[in-house]
N, CA, C and O atoms as a GROMACS GRO file, in nm:
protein
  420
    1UNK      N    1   1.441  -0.271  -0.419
    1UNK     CA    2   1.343  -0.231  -0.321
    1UNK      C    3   1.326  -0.346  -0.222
    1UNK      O    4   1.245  -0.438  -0.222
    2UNK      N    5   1.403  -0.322  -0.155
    2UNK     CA    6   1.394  -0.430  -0.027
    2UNK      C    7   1.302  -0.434   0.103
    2UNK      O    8   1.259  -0.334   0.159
    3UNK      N    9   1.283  -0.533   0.134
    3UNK     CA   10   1.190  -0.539   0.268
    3UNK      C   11   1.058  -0.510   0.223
    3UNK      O   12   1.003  -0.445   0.312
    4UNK      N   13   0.981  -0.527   0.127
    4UNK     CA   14   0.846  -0.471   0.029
    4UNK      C   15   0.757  -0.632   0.132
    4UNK      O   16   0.778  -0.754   0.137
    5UNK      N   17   0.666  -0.543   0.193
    5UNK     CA   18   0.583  -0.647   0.247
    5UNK      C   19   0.422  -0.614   0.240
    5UNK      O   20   0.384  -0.497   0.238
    6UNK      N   21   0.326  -0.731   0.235
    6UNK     CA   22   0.232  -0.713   0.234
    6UNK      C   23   0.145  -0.706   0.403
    6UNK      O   24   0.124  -0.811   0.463
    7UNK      N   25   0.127  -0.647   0.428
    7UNK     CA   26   0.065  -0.624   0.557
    7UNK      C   27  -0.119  -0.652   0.561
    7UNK      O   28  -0.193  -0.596   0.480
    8UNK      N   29  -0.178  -0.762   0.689
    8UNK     CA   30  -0.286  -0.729   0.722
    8UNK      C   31  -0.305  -0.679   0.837
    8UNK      O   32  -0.260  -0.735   0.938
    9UNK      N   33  -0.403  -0.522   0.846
    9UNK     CA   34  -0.415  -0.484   0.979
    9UNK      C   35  -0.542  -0.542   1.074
    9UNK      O   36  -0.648  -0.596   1.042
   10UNK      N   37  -0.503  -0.517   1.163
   10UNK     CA   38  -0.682  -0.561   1.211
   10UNK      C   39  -0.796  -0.492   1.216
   10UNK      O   40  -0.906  -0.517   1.266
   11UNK      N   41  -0.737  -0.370   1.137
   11UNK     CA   42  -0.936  -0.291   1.075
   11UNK      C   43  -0.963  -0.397   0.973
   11UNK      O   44  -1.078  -0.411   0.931
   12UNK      N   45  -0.856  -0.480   0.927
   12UNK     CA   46  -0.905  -0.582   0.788
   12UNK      C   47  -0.839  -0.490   0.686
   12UNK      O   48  -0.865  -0.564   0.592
   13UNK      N   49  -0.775  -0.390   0.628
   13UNK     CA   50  -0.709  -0.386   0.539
   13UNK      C   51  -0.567  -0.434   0.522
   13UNK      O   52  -0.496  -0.500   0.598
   14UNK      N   53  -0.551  -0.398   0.434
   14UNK     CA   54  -0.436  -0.511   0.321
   14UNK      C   55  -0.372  -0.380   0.302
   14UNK      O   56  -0.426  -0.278   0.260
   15UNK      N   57  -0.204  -0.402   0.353
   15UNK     CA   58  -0.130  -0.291   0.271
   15UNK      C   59   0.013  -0.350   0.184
   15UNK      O   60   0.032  -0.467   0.151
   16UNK      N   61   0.064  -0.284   0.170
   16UNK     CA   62   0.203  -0.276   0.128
   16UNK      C   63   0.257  -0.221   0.103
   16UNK      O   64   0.212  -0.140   0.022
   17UNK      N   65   0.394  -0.207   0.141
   17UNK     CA   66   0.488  -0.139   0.215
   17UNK      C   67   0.654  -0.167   0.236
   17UNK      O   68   0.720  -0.270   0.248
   18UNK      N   69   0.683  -0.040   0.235
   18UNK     CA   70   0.884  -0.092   0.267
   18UNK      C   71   0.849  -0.074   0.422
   18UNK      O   72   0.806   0.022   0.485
   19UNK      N   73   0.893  -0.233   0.466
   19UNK     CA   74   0.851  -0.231   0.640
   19UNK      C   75   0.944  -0.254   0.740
   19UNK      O   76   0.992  -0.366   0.757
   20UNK      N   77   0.968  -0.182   0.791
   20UNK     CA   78   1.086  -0.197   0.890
   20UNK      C   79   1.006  -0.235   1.048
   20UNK      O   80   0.890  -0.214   1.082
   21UNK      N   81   1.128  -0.302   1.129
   21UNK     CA   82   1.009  -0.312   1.286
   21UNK      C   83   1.066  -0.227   1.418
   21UNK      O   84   1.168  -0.294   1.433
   22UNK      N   85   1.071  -0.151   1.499
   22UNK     CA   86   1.154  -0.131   1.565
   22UNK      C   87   1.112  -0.121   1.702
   22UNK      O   88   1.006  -0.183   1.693
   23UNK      N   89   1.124  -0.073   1.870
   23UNK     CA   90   1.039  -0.077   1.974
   23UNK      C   91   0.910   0.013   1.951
   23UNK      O   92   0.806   0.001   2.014
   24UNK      N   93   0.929   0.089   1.869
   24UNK     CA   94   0.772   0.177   1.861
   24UNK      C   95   0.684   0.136   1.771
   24UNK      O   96   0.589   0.212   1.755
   25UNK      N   97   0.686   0.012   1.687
   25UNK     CA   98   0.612  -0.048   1.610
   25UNK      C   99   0.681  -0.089   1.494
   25UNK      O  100   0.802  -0.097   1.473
   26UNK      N  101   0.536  -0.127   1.383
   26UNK     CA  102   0.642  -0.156   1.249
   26UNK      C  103   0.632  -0.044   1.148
   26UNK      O  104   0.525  -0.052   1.088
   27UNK      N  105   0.696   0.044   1.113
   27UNK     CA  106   0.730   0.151   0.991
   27UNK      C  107   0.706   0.122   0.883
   27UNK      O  108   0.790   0.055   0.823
   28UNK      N  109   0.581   0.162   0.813
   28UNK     CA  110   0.555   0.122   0.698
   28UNK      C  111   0.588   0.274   0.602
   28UNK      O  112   0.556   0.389   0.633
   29UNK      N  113   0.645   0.237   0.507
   29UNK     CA  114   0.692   0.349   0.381
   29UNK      C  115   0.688   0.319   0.292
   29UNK      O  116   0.716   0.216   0.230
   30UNK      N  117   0.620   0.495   0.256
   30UNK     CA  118   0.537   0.463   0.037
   30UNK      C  119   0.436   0.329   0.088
   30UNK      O  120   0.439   0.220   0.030
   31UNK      N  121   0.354   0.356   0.197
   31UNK     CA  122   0.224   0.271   0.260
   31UNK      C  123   0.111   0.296   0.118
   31UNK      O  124   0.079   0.410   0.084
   32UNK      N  125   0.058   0.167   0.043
   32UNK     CA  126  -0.044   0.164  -0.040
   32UNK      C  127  -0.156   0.034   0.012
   32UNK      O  128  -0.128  -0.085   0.023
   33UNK      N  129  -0.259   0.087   0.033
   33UNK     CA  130  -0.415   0.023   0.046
   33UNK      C  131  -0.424  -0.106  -0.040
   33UNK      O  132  -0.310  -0.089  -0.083
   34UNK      N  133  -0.458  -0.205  -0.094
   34UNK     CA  134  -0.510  -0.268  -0.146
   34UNK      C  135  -0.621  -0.285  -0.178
   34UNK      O  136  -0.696  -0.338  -0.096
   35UNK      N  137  -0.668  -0.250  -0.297
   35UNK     CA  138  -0.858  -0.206  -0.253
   35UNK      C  139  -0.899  -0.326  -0.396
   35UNK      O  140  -0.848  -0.327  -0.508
   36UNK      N  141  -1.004  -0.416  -0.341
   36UNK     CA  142  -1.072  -0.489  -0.469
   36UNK      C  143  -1.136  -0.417  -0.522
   36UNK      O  144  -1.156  -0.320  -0.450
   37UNK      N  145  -1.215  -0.403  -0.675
   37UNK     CA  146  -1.308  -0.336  -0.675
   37UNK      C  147  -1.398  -0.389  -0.812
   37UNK      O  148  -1.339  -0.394  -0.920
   38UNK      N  149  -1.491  -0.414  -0.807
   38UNK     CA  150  -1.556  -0.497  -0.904
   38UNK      C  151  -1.692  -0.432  -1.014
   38UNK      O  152  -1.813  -0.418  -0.994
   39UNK      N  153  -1.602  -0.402  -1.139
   39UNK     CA  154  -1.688  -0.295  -1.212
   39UNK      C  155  -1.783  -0.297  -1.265
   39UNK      O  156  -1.810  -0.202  -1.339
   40UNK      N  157  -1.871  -0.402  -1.250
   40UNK     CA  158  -2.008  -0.455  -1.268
   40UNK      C  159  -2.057  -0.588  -1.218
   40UNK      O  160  -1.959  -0.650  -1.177
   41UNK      N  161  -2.187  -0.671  -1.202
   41UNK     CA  162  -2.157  -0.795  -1.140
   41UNK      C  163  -2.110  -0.880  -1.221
   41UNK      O  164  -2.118  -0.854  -1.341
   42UNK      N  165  -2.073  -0.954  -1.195
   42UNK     CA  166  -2.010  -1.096  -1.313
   42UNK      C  167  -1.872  -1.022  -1.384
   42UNK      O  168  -1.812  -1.092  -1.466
   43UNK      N  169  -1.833  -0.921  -1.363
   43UNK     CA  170  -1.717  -0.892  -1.408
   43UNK      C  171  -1.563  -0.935  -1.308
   43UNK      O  172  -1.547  -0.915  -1.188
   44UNK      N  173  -1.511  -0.969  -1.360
   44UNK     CA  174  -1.367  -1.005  -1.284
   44UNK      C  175  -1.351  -0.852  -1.153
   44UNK      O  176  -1.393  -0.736  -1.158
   45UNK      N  177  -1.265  -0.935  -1.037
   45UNK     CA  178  -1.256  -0.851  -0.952
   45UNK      C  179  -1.083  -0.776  -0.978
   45UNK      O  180  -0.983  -0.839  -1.011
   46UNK      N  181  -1.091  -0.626  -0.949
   46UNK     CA  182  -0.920  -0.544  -0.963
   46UNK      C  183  -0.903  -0.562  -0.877
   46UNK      O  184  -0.989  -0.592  -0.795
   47UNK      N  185  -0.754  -0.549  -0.849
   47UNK     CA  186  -0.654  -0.473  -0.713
   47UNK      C  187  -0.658  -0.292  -0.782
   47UNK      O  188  -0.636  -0.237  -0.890
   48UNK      N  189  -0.687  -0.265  -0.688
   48UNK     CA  190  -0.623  -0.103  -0.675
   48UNK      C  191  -0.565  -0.094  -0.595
   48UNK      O  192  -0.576  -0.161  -0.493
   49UNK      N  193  -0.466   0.015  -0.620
   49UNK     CA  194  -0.384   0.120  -0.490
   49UNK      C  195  -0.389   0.230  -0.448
   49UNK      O  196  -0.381   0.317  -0.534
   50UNK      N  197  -0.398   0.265  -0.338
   50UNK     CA  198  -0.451   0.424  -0.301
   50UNK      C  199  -0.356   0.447  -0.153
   50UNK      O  200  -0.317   0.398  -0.047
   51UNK      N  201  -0.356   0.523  -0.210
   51UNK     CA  202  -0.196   0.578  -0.069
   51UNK      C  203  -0.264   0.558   0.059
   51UNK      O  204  -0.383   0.574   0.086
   52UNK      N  205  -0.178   0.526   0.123
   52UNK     CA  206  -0.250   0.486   0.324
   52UNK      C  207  -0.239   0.586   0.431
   52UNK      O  208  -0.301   0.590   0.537
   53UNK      N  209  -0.140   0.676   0.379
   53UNK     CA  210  -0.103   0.815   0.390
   53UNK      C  211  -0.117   0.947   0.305
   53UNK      O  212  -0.027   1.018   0.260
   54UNK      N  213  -0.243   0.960   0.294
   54UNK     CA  214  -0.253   1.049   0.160
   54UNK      C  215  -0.250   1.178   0.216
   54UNK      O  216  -0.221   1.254   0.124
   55UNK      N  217  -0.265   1.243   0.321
   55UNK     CA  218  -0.287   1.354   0.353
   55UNK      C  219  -0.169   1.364   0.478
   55UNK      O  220  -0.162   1.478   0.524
   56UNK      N  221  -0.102   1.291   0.523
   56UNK     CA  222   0.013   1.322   0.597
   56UNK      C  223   0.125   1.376   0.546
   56UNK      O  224   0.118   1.394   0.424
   57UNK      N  225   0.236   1.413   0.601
   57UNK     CA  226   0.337   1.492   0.558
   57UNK      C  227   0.501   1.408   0.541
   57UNK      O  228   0.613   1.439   0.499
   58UNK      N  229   0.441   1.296   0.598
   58UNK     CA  230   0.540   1.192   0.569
   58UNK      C  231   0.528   1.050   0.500
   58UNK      O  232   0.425   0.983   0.508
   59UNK      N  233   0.657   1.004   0.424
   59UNK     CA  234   0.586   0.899   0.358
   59UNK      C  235   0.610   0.778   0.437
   59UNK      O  236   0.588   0.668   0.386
   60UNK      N  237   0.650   0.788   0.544
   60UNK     CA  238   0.606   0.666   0.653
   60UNK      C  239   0.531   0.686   0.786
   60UNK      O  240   0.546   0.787   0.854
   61UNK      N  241   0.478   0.619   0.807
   61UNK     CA  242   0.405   0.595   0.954
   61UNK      C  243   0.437   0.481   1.018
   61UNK      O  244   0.486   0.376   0.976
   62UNK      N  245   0.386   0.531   1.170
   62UNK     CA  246   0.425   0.365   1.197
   62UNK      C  247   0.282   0.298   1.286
   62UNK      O  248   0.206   0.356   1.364
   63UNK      N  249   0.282   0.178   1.247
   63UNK     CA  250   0.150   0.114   1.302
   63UNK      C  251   0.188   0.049   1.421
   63UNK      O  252   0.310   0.031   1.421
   64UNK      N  253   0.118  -0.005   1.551
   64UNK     CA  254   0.128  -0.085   1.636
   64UNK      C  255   0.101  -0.205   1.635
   64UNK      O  256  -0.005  -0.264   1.614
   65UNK      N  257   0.259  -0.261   1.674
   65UNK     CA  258   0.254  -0.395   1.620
   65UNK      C  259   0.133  -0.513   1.667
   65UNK      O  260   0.102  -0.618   1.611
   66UNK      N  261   0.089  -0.461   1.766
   66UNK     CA  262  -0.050  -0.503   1.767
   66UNK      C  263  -0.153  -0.521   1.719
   66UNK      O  264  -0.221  -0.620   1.746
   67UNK      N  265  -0.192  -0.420   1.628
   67UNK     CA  266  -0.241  -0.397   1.497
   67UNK      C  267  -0.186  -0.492   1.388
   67UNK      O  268  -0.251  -0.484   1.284
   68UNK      N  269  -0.143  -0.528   1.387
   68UNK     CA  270  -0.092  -0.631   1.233
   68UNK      C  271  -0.139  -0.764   1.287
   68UNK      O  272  -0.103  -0.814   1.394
   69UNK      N  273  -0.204  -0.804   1.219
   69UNK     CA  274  -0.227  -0.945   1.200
   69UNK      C  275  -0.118  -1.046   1.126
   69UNK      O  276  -0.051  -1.139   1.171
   70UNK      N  277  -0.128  -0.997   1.012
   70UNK     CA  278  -0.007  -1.078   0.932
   70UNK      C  279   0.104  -0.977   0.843
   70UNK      O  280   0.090  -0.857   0.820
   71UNK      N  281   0.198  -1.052   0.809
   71UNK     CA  282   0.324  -0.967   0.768
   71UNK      C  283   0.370  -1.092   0.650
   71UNK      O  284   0.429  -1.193   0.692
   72UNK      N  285   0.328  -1.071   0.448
   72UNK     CA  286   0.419  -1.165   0.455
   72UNK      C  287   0.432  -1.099   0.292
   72UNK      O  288   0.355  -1.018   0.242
   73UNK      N  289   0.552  -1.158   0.230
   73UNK     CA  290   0.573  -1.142   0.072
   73UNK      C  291   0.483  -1.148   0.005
   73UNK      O  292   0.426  -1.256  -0.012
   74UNK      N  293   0.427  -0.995  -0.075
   74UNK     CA  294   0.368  -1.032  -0.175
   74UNK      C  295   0.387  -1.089  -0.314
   74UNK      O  296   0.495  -1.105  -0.371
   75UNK      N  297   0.282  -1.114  -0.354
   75UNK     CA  298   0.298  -1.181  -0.442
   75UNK      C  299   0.348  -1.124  -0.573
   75UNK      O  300   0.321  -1.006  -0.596
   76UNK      N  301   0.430  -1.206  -0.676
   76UNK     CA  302   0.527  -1.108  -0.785
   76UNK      C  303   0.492  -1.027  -0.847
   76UNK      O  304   0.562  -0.934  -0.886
   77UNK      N  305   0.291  -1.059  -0.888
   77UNK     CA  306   0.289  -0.944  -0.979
   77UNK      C  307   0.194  -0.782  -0.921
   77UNK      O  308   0.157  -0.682  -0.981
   78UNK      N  309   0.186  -0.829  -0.775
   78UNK     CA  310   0.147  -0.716  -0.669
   78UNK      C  311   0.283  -0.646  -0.652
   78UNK      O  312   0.277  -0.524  -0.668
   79UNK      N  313   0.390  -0.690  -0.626
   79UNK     CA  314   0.543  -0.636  -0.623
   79UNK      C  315   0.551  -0.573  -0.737
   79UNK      O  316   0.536  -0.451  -0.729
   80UNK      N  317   0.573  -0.622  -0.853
   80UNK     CA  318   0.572  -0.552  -0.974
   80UNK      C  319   0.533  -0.426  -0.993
   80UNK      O  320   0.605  -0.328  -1.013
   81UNK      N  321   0.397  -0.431  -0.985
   81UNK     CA  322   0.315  -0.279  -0.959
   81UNK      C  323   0.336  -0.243  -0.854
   81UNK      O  324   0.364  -0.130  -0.894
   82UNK      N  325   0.351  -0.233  -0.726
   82UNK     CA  326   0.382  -0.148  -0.616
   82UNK      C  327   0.567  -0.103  -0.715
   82UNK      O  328   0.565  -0.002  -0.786
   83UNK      N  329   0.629  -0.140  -0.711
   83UNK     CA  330   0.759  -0.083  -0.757
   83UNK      C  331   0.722  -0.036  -0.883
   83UNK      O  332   0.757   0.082  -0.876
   84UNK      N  333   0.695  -0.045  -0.945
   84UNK     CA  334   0.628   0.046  -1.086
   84UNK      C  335   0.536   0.168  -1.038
   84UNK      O  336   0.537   0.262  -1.117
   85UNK      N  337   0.476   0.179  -0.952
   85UNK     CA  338   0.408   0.304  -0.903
   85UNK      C  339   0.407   0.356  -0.823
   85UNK      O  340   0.333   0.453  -0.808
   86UNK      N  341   0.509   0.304  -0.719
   86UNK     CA  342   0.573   0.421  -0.604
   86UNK      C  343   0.640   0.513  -0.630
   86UNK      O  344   0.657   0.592  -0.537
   87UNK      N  345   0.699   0.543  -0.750
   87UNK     CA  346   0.798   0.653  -0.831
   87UNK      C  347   0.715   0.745  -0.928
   87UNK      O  348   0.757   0.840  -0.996
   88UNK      N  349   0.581   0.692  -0.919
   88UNK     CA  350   0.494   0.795  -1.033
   88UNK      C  351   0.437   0.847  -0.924
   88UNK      O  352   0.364   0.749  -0.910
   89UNK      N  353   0.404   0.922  -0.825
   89UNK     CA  354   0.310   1.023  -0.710
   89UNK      C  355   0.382   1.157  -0.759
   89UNK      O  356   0.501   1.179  -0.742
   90UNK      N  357   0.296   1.239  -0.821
   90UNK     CA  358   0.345   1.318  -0.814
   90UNK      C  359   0.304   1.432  -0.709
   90UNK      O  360   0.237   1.384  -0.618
   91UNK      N  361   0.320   1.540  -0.699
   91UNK     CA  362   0.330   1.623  -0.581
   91UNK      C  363   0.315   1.798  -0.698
   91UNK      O  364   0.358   1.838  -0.806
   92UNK      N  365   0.224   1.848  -0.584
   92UNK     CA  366   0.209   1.980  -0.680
   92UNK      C  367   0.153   2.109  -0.595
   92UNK      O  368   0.070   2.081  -0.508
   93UNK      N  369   0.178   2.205  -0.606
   93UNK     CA  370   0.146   2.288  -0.456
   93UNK      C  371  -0.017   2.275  -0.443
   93UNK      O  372  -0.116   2.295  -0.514
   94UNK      N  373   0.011   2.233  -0.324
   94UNK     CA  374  -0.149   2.224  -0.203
   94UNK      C  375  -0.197   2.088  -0.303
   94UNK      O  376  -0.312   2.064  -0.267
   95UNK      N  377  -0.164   2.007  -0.393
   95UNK     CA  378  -0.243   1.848  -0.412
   95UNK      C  379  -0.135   1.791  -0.433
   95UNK      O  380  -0.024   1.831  -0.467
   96UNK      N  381  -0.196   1.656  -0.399
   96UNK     CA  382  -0.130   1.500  -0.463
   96UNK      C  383  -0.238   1.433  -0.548
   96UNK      O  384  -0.352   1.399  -0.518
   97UNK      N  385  -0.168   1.425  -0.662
   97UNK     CA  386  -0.264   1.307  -0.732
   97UNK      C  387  -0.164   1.197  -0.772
   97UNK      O  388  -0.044   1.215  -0.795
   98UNK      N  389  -0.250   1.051  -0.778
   98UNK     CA  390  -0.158   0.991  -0.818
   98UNK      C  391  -0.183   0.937  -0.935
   98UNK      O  392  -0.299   0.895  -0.943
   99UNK      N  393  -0.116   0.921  -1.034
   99UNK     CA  394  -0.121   0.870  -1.151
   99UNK      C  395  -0.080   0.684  -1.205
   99UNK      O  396  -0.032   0.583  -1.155
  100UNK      N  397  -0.110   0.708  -1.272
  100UNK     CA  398  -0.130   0.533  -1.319
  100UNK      C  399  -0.136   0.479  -1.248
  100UNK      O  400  -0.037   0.410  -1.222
  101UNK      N  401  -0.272   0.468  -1.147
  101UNK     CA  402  -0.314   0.330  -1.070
  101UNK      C  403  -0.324   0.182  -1.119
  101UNK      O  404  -0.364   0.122  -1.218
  102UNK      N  405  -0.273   0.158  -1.015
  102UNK     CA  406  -0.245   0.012  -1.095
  102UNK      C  407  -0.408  -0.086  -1.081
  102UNK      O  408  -0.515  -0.062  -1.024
  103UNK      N  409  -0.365  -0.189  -1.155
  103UNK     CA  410  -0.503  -0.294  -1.199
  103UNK      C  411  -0.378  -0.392  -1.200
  103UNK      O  412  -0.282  -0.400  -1.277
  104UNK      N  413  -0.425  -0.485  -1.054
  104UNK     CA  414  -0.389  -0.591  -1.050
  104UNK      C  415  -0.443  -0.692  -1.055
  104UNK      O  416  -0.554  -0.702  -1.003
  105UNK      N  417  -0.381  -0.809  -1.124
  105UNK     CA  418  -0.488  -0.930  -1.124
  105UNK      C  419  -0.458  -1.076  -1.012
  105UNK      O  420  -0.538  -1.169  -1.010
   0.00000   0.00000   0.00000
């Protein structure tokens, strides 16, 4: 899985993505959110993932490269799980759910 990058946009989210760049922007595919989320106070903070495209009909979009703040390698065990759970979405007439969200640390 090549070209797997972590993206910041300038709404302030965090993605990652197979990212290509071309004159109409940069192409992000199998686009996943990065979401912290902290399950009580004093409890350690997760990574979650939640599709960036959940209701579109394609699994890439493309953002304006204007929009990106930063573009860089994530880190091994954010890679890990993005390639471990881009192959579990499953698809089912009229929903998507996705299964085994990951918990990153």
């Amino acid at each position: 899985m090549s070209n797997v990058k972590l993206l910041r946009l300038a709404t302030g989210e965090d993605v990652i993505a197979r990212v290509e760049e071309d004159d109409q922007g940069v192409n992000l595919n199998k686009a996943f959110v990065i979401i912290p989320q902290q399950s009580a106070p004093g409890q350690p903070i997760q990574l979650m993932m939640s599709l960036y495209n959940a209701f579109g009909k394609s699994d890439t979009v493309t953002v304006s490269k204007d929009k990106v703040v930063f573009i860089t390698d994530p880190k091994e065990d954010i890679l890990k799980s993005y390639q471990k759970n881009t192959s579990s979405i499953l698809t089912s007439p009229g929903l998507i759910t996705e299964t085994k969200l990951p918990k990153l640390d």
